[in-house]
CHARMM internal coordinates of N, CA and C (Angstrom, degrees):
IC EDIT
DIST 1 N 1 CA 1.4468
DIST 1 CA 1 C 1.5319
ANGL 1 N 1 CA 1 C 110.03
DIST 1 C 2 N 1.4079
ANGL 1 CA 1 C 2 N 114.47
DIHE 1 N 1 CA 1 C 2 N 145.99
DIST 2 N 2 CA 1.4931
ANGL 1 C 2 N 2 CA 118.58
DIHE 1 CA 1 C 2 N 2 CA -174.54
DIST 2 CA 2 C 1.9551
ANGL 2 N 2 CA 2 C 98.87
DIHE 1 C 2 N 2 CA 2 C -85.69
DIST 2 C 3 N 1.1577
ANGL 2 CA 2 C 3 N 84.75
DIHE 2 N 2 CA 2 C 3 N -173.45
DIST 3 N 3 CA 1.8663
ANGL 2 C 3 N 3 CA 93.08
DIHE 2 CA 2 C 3 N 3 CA -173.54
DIST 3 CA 3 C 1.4143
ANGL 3 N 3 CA 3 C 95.49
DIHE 2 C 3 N 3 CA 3 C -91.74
DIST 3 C 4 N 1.2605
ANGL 3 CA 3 C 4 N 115.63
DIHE 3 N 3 CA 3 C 4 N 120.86
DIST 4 N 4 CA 1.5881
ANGL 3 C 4 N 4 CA 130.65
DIHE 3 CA 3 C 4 N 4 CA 153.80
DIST 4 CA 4 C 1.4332
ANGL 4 N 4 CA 4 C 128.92
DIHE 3 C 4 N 4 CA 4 C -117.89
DIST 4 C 5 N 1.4095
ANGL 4 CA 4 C 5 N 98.16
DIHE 4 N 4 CA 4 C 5 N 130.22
DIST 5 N 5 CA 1.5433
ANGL 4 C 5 N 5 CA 104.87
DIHE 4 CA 4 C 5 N 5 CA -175.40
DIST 5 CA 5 C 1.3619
ANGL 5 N 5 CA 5 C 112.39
DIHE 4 C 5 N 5 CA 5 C -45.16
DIST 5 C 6 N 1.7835
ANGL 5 CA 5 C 6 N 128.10
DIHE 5 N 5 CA 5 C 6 N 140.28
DIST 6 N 6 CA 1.0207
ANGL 5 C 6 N 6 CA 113.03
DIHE 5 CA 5 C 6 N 6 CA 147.11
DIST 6 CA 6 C 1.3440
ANGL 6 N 6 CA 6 C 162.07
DIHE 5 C 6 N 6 CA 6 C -132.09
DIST 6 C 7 N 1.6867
ANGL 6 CA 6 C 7 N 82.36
DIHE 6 N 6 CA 6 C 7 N 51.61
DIST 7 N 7 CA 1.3368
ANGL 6 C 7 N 7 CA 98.65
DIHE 6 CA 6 C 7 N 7 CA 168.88
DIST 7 CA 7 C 1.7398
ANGL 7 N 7 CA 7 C 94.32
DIHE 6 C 7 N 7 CA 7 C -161.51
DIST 7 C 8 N 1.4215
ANGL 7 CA 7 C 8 N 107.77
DIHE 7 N 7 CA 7 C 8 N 146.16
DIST 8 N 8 CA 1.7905
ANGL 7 C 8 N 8 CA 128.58
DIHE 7 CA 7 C 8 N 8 CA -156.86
DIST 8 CA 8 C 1.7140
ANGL 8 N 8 CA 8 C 103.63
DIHE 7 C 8 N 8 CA 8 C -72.45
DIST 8 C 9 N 1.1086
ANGL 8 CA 8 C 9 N 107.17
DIHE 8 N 8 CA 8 C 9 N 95.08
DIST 9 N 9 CA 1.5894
ANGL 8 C 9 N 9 CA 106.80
DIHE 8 CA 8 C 9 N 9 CA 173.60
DIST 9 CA 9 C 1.6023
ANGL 9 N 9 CA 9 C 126.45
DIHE 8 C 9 N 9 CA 9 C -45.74
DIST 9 C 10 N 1.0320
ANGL 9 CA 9 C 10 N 127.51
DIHE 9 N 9 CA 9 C 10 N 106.61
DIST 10 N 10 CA 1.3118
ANGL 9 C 10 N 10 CA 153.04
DIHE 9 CA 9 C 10 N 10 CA -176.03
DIST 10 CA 10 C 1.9005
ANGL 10 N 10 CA 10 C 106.51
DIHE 9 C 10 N 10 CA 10 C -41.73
DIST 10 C 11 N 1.6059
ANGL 10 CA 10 C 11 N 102.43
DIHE 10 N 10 CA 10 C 11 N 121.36
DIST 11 N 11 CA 1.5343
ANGL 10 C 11 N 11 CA 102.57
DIHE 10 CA 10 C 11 N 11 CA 174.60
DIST 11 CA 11 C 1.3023
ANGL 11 N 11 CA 11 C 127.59
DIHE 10 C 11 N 11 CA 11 C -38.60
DIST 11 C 12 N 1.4563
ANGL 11 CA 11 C 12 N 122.12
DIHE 11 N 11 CA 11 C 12 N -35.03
DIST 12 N 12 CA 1.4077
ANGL 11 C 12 N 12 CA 137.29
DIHE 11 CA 11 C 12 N 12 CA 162.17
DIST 12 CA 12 C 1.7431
ANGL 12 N 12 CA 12 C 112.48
DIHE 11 C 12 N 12 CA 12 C -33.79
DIST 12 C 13 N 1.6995
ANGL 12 CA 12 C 13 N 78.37
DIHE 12 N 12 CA 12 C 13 N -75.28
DIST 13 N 13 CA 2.0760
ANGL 12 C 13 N 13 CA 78.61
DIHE 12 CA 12 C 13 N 13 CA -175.83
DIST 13 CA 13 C 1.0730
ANGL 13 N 13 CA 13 C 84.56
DIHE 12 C 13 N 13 CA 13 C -70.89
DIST 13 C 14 N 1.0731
ANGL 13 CA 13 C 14 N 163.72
DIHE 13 N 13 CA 13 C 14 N -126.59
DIST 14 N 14 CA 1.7535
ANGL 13 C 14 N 14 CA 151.38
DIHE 13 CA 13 C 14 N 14 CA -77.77
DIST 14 CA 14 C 1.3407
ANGL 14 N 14 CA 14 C 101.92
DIHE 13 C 14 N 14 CA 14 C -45.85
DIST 14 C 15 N 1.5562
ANGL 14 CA 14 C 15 N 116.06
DIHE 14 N 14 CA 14 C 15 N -55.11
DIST 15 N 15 CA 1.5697
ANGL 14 C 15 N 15 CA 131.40
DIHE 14 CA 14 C 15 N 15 CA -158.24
DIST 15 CA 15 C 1.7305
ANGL 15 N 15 CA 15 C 73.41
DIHE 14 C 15 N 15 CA 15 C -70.08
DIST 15 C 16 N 0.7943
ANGL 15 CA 15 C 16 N 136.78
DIHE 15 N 15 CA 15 C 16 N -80.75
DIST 16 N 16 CA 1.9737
ANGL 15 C 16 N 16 CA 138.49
DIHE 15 CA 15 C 16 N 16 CA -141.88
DIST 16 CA 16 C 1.8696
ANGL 16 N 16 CA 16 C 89.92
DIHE 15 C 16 N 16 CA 16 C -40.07
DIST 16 C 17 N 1.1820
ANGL 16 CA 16 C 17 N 116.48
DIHE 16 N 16 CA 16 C 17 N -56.26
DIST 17 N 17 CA 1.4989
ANGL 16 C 17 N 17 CA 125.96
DIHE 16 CA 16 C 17 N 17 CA -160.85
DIST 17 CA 17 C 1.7451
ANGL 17 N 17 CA 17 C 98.80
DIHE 16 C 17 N 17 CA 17 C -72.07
DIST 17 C 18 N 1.2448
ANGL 17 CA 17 C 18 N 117.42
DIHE 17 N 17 CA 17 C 18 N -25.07
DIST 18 N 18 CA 1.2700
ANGL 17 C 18 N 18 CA 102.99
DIHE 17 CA 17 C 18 N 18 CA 168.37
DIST 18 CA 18 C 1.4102
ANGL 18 N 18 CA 18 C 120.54
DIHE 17 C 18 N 18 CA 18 C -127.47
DIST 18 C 19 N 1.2648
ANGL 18 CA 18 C 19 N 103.98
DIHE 18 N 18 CA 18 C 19 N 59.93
DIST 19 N 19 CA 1.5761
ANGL 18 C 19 N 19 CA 134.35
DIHE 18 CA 18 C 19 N 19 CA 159.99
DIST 19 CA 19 C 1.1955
ANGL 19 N 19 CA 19 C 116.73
DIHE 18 C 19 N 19 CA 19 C -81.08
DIST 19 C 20 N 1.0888
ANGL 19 CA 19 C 20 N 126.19
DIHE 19 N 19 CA 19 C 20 N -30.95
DIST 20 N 20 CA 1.2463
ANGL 19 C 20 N 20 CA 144.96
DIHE 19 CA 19 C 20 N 20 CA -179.52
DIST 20 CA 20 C 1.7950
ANGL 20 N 20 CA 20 C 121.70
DIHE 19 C 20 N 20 CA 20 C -75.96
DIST 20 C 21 N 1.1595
ANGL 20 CA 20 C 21 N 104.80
DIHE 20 N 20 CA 20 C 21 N -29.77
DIST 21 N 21 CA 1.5202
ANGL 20 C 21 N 21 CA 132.20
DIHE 20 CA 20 C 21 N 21 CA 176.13
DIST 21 CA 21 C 1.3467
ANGL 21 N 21 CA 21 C 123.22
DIHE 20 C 21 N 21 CA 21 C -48.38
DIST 21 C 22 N 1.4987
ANGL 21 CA 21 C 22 N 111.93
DIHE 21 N 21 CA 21 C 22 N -44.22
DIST 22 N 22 CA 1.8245
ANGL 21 C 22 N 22 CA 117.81
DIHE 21 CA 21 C 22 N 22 CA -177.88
DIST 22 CA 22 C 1.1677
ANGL 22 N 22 CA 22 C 123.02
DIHE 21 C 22 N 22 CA 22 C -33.56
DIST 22 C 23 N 1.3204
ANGL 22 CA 22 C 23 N 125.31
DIHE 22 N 22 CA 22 C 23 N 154.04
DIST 23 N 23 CA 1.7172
ANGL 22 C 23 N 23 CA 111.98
DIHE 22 CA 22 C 23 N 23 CA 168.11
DIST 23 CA 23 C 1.3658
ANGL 23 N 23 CA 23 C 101.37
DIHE 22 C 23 N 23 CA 23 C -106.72
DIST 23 C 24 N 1.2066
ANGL 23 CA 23 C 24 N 118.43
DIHE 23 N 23 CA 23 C 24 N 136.49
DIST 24 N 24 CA 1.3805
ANGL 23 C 24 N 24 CA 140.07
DIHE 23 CA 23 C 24 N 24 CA 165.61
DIST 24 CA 24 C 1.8551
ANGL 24 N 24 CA 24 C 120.28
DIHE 23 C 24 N 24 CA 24 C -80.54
DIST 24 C 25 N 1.2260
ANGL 24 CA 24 C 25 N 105.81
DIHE 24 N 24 CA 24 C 25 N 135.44
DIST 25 N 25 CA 1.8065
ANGL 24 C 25 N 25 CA 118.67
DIHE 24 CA 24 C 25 N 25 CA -160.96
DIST 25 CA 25 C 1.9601
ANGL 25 N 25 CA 25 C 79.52
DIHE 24 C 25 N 25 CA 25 C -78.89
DIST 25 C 26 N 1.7041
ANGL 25 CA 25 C 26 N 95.13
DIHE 25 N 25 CA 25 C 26 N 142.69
DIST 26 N 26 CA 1.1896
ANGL 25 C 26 N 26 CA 98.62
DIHE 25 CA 25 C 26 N 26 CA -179.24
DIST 26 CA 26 C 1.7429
ANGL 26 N 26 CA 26 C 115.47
DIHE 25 C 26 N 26 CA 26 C -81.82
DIST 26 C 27 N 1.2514
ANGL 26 CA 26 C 27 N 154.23
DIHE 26 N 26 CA 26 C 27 N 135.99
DIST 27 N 27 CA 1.3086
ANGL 26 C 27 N 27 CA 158.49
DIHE 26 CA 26 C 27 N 27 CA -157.20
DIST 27 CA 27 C 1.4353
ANGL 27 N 27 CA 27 C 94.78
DIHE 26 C 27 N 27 CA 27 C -78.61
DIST 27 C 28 N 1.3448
ANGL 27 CA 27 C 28 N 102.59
DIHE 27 N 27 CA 27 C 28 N 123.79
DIST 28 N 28 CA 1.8328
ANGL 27 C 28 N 28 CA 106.00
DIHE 27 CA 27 C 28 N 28 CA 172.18
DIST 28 CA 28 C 1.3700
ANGL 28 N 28 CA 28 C 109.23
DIHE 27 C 28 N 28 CA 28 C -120.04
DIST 28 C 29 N 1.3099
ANGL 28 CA 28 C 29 N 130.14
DIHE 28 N 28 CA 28 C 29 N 154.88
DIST 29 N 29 CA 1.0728
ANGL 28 C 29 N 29 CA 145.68
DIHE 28 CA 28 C 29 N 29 CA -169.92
DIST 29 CA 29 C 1.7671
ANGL 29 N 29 CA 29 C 106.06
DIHE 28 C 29 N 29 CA 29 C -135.14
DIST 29 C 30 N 1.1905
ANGL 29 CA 29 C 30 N 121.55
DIHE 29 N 29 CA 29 C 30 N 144.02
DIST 30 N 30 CA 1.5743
ANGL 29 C 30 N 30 CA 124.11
DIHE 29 CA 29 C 30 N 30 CA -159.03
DIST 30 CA 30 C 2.2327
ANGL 30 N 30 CA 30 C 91.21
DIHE 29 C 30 N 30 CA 30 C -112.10
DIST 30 C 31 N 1.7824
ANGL 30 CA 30 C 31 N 78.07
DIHE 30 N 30 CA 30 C 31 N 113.82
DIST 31 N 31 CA 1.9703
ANGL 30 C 31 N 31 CA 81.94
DIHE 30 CA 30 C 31 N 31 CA -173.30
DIST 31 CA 31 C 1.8849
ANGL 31 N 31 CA 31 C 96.83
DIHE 30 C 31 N 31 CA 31 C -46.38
DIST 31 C 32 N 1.6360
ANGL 31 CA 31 C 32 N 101.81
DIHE 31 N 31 CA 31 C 32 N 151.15
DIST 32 N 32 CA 1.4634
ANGL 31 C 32 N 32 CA 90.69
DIHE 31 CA 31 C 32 N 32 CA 168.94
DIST 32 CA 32 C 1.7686
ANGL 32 N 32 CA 32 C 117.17
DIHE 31 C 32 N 32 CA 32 C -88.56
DIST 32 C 33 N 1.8808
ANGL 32 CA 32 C 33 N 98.31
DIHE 32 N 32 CA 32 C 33 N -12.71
DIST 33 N 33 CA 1.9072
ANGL 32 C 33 N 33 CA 82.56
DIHE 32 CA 32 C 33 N 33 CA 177.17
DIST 33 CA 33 C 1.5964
ANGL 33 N 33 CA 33 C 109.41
DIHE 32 C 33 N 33 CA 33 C -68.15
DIST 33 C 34 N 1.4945
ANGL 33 CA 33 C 34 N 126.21
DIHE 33 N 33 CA 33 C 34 N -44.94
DIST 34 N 34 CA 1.2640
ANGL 33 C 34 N 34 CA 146.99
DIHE 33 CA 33 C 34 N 34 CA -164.64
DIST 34 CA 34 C 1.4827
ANGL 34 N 34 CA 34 C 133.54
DIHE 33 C 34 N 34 CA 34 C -68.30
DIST 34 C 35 N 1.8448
ANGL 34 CA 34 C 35 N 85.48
DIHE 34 N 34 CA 34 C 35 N -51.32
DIST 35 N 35 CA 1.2947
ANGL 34 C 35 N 35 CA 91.44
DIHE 34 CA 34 C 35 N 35 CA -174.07
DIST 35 CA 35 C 1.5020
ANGL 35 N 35 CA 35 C 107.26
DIHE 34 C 35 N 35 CA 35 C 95.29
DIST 35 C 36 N 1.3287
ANGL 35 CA 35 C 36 N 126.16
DIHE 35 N 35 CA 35 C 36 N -10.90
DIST 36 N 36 CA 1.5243
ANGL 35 C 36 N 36 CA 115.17
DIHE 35 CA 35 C 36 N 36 CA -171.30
DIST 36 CA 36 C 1.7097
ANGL 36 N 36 CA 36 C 114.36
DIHE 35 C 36 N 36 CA 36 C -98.22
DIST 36 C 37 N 0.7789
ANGL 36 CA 36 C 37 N 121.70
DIHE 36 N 36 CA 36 C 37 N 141.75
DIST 37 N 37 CA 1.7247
ANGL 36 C 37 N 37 CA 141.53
DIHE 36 CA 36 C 37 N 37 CA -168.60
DIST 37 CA 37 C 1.8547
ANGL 37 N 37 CA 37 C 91.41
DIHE 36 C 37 N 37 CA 37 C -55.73
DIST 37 C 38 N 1.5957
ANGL 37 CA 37 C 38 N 100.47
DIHE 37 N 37 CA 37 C 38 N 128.55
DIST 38 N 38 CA 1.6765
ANGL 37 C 38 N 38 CA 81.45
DIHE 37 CA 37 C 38 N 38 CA 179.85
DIST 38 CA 38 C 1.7934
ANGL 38 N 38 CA 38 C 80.61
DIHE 37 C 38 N 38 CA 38 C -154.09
DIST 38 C 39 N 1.4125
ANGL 38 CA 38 C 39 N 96.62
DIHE 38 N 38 CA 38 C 39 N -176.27
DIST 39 N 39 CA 1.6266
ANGL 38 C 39 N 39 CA 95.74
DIHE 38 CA 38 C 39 N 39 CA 175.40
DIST 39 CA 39 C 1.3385
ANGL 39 N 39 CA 39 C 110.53
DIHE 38 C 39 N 39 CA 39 C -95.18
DIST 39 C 40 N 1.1299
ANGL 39 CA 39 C 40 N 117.47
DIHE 39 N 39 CA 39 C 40 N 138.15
DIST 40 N 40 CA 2.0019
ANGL 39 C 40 N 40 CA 112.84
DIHE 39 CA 39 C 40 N 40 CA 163.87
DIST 40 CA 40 C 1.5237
ANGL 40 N 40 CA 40 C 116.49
DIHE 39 C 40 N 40 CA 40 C -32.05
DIST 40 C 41 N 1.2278
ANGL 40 CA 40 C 41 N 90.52
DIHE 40 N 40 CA 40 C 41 N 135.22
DIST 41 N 41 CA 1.8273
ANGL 40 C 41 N 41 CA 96.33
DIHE 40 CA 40 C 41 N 41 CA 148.48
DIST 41 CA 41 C 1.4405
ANGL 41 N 41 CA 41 C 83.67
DIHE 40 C 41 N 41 CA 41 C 79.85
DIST 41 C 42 N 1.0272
ANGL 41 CA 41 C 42 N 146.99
DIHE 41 N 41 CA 41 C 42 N -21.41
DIST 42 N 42 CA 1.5269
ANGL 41 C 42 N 42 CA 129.13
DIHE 41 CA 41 C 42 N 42 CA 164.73
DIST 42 CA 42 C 1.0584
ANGL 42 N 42 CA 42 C 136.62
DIHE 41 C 42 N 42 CA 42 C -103.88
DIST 42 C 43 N 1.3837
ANGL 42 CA 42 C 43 N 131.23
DIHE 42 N 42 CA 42 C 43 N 174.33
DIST 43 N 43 CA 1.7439
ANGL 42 C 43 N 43 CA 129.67
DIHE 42 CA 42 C 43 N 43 CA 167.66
DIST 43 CA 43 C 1.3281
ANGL 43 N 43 CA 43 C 110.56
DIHE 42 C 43 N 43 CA 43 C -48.92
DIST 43 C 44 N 1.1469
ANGL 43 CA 43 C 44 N 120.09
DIHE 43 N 43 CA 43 C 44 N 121.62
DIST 44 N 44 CA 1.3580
ANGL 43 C 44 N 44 CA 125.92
DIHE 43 CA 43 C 44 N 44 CA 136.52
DIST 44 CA 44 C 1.4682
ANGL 44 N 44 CA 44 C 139.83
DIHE 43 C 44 N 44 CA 44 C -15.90
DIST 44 C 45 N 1.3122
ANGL 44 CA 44 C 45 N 134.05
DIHE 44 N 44 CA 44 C 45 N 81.17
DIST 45 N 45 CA 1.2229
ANGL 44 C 45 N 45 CA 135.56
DIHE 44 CA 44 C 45 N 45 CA -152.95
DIST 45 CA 45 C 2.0671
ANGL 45 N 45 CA 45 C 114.74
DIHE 44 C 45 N 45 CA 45 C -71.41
DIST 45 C 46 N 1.4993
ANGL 45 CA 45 C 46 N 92.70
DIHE 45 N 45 CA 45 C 46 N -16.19
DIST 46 N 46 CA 1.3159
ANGL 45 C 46 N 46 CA 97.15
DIHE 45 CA 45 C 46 N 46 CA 179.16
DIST 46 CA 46 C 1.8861
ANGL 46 N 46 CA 46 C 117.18
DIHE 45 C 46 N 46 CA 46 C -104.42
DIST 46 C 47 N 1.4790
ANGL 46 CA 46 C 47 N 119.78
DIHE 46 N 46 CA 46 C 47 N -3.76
DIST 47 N 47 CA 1.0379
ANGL 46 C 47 N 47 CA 119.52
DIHE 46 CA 46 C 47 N 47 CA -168.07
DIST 47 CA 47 C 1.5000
ANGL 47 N 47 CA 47 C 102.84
DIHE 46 C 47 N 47 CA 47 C -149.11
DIST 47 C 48 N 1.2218
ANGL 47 CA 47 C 48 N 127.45
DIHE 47 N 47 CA 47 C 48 N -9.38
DIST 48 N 48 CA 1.6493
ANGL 47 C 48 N 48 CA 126.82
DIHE 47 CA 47 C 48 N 48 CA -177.08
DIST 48 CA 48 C 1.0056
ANGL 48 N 48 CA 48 C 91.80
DIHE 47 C 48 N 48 CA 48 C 89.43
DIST 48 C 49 N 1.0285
ANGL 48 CA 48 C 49 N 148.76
DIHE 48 N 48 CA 48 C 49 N -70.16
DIST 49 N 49 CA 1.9853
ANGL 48 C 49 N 49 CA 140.20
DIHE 48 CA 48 C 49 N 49 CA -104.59
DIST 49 CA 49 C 1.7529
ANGL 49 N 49 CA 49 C 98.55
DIHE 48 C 49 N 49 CA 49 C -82.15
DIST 49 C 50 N 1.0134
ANGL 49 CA 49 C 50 N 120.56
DIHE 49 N 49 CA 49 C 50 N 135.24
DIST 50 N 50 CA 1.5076
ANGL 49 C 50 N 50 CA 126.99
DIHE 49 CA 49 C 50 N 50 CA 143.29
DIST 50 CA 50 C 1.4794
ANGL 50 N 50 CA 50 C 114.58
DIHE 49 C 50 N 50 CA 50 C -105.93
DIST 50 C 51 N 1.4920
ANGL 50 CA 50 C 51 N 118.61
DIHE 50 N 50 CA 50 C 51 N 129.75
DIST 51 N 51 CA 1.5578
ANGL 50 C 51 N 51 CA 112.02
DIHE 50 CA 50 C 51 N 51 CA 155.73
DIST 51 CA 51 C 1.7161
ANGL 51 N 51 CA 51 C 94.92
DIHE 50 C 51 N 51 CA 51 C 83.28
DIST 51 C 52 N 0.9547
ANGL 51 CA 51 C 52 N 122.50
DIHE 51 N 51 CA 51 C 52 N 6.75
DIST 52 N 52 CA 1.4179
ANGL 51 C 52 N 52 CA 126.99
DIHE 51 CA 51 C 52 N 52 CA -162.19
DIST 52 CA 52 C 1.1666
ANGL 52 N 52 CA 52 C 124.21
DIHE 51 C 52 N 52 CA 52 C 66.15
DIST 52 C 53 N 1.0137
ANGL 52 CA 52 C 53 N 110.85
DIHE 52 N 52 CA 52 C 53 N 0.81
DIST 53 N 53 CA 2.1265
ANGL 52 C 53 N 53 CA 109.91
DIHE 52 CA 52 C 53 N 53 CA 149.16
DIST 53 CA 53 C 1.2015
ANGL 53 N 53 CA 53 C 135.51
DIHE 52 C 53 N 53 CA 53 C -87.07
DIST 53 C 54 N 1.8308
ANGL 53 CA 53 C 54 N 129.34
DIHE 53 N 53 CA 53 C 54 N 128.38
DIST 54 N 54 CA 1.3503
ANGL 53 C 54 N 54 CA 105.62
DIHE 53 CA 53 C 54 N 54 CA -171.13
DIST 54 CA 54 C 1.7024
ANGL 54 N 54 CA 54 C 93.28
DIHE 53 C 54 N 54 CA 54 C -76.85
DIST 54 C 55 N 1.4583
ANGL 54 CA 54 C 55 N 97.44
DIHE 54 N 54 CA 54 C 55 N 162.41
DIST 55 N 55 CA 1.4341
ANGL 54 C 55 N 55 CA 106.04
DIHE 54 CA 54 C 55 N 55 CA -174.12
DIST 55 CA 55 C 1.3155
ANGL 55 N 55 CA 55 C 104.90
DIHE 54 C 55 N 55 CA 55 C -130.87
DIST 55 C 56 N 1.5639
ANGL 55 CA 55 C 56 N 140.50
DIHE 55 N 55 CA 55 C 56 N -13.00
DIST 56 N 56 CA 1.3134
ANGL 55 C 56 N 56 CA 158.25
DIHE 55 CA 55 C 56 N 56 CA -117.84
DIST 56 CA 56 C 1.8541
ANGL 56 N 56 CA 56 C 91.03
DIHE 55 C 56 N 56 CA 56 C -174.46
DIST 56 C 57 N 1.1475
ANGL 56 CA 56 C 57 N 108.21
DIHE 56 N 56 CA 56 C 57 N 146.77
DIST 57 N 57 CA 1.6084
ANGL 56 C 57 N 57 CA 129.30
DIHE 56 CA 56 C 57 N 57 CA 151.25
DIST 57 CA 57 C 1.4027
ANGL 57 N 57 CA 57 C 104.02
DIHE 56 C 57 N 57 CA 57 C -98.65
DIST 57 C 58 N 1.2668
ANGL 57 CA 57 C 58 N 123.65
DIHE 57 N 57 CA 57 C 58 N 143.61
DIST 58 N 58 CA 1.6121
ANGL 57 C 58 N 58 CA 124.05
DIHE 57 CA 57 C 58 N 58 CA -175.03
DIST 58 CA 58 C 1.3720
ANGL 58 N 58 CA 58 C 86.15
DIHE 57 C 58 N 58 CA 58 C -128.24
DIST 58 C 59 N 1.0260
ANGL 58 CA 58 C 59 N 114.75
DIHE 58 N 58 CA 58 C 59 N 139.88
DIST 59 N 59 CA 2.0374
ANGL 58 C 59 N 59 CA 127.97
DIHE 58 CA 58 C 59 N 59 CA 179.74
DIST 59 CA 59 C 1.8100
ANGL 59 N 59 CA 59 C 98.70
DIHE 58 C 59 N 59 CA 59 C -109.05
DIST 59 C 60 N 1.3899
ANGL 59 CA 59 C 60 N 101.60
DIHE 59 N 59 CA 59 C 60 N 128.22
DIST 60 N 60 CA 1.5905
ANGL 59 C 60 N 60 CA 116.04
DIHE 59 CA 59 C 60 N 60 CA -179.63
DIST 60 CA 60 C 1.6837
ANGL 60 N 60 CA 60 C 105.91
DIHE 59 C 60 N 60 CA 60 C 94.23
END
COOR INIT
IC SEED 1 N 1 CA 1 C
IC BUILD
């Protein structure tokens, strides 16, 4: 026999244990060469540059 609960966990805890669950909007930061919405702390997906260096060739 597999493991079965035995006794029915209460709507309370279920919701408490998956409080934790939400998805969170990712934090954007606006590149300063570009202007385009990008994440911190990384390359720039529309222009290369980090830190104001390109670091990347971007094609298009």
């Amino acid at each position: 026999m597999g493991a079965v609960p035995k006794r029915k966990i209460s709507r309370g805890r279920r919701n408490r244990r998956r409080s934790h669950h939400a998805l969170t909007v990712p934090h954007l930061v606006l590149c300063p060469q570009c202007k385009e919405p990008m994440l911190p702390h990384r390359v720039c997906p529309s222009c290369g540059t980090y830190r104001g260096r390109e670091v990347i060739q971007v094609e298009g």
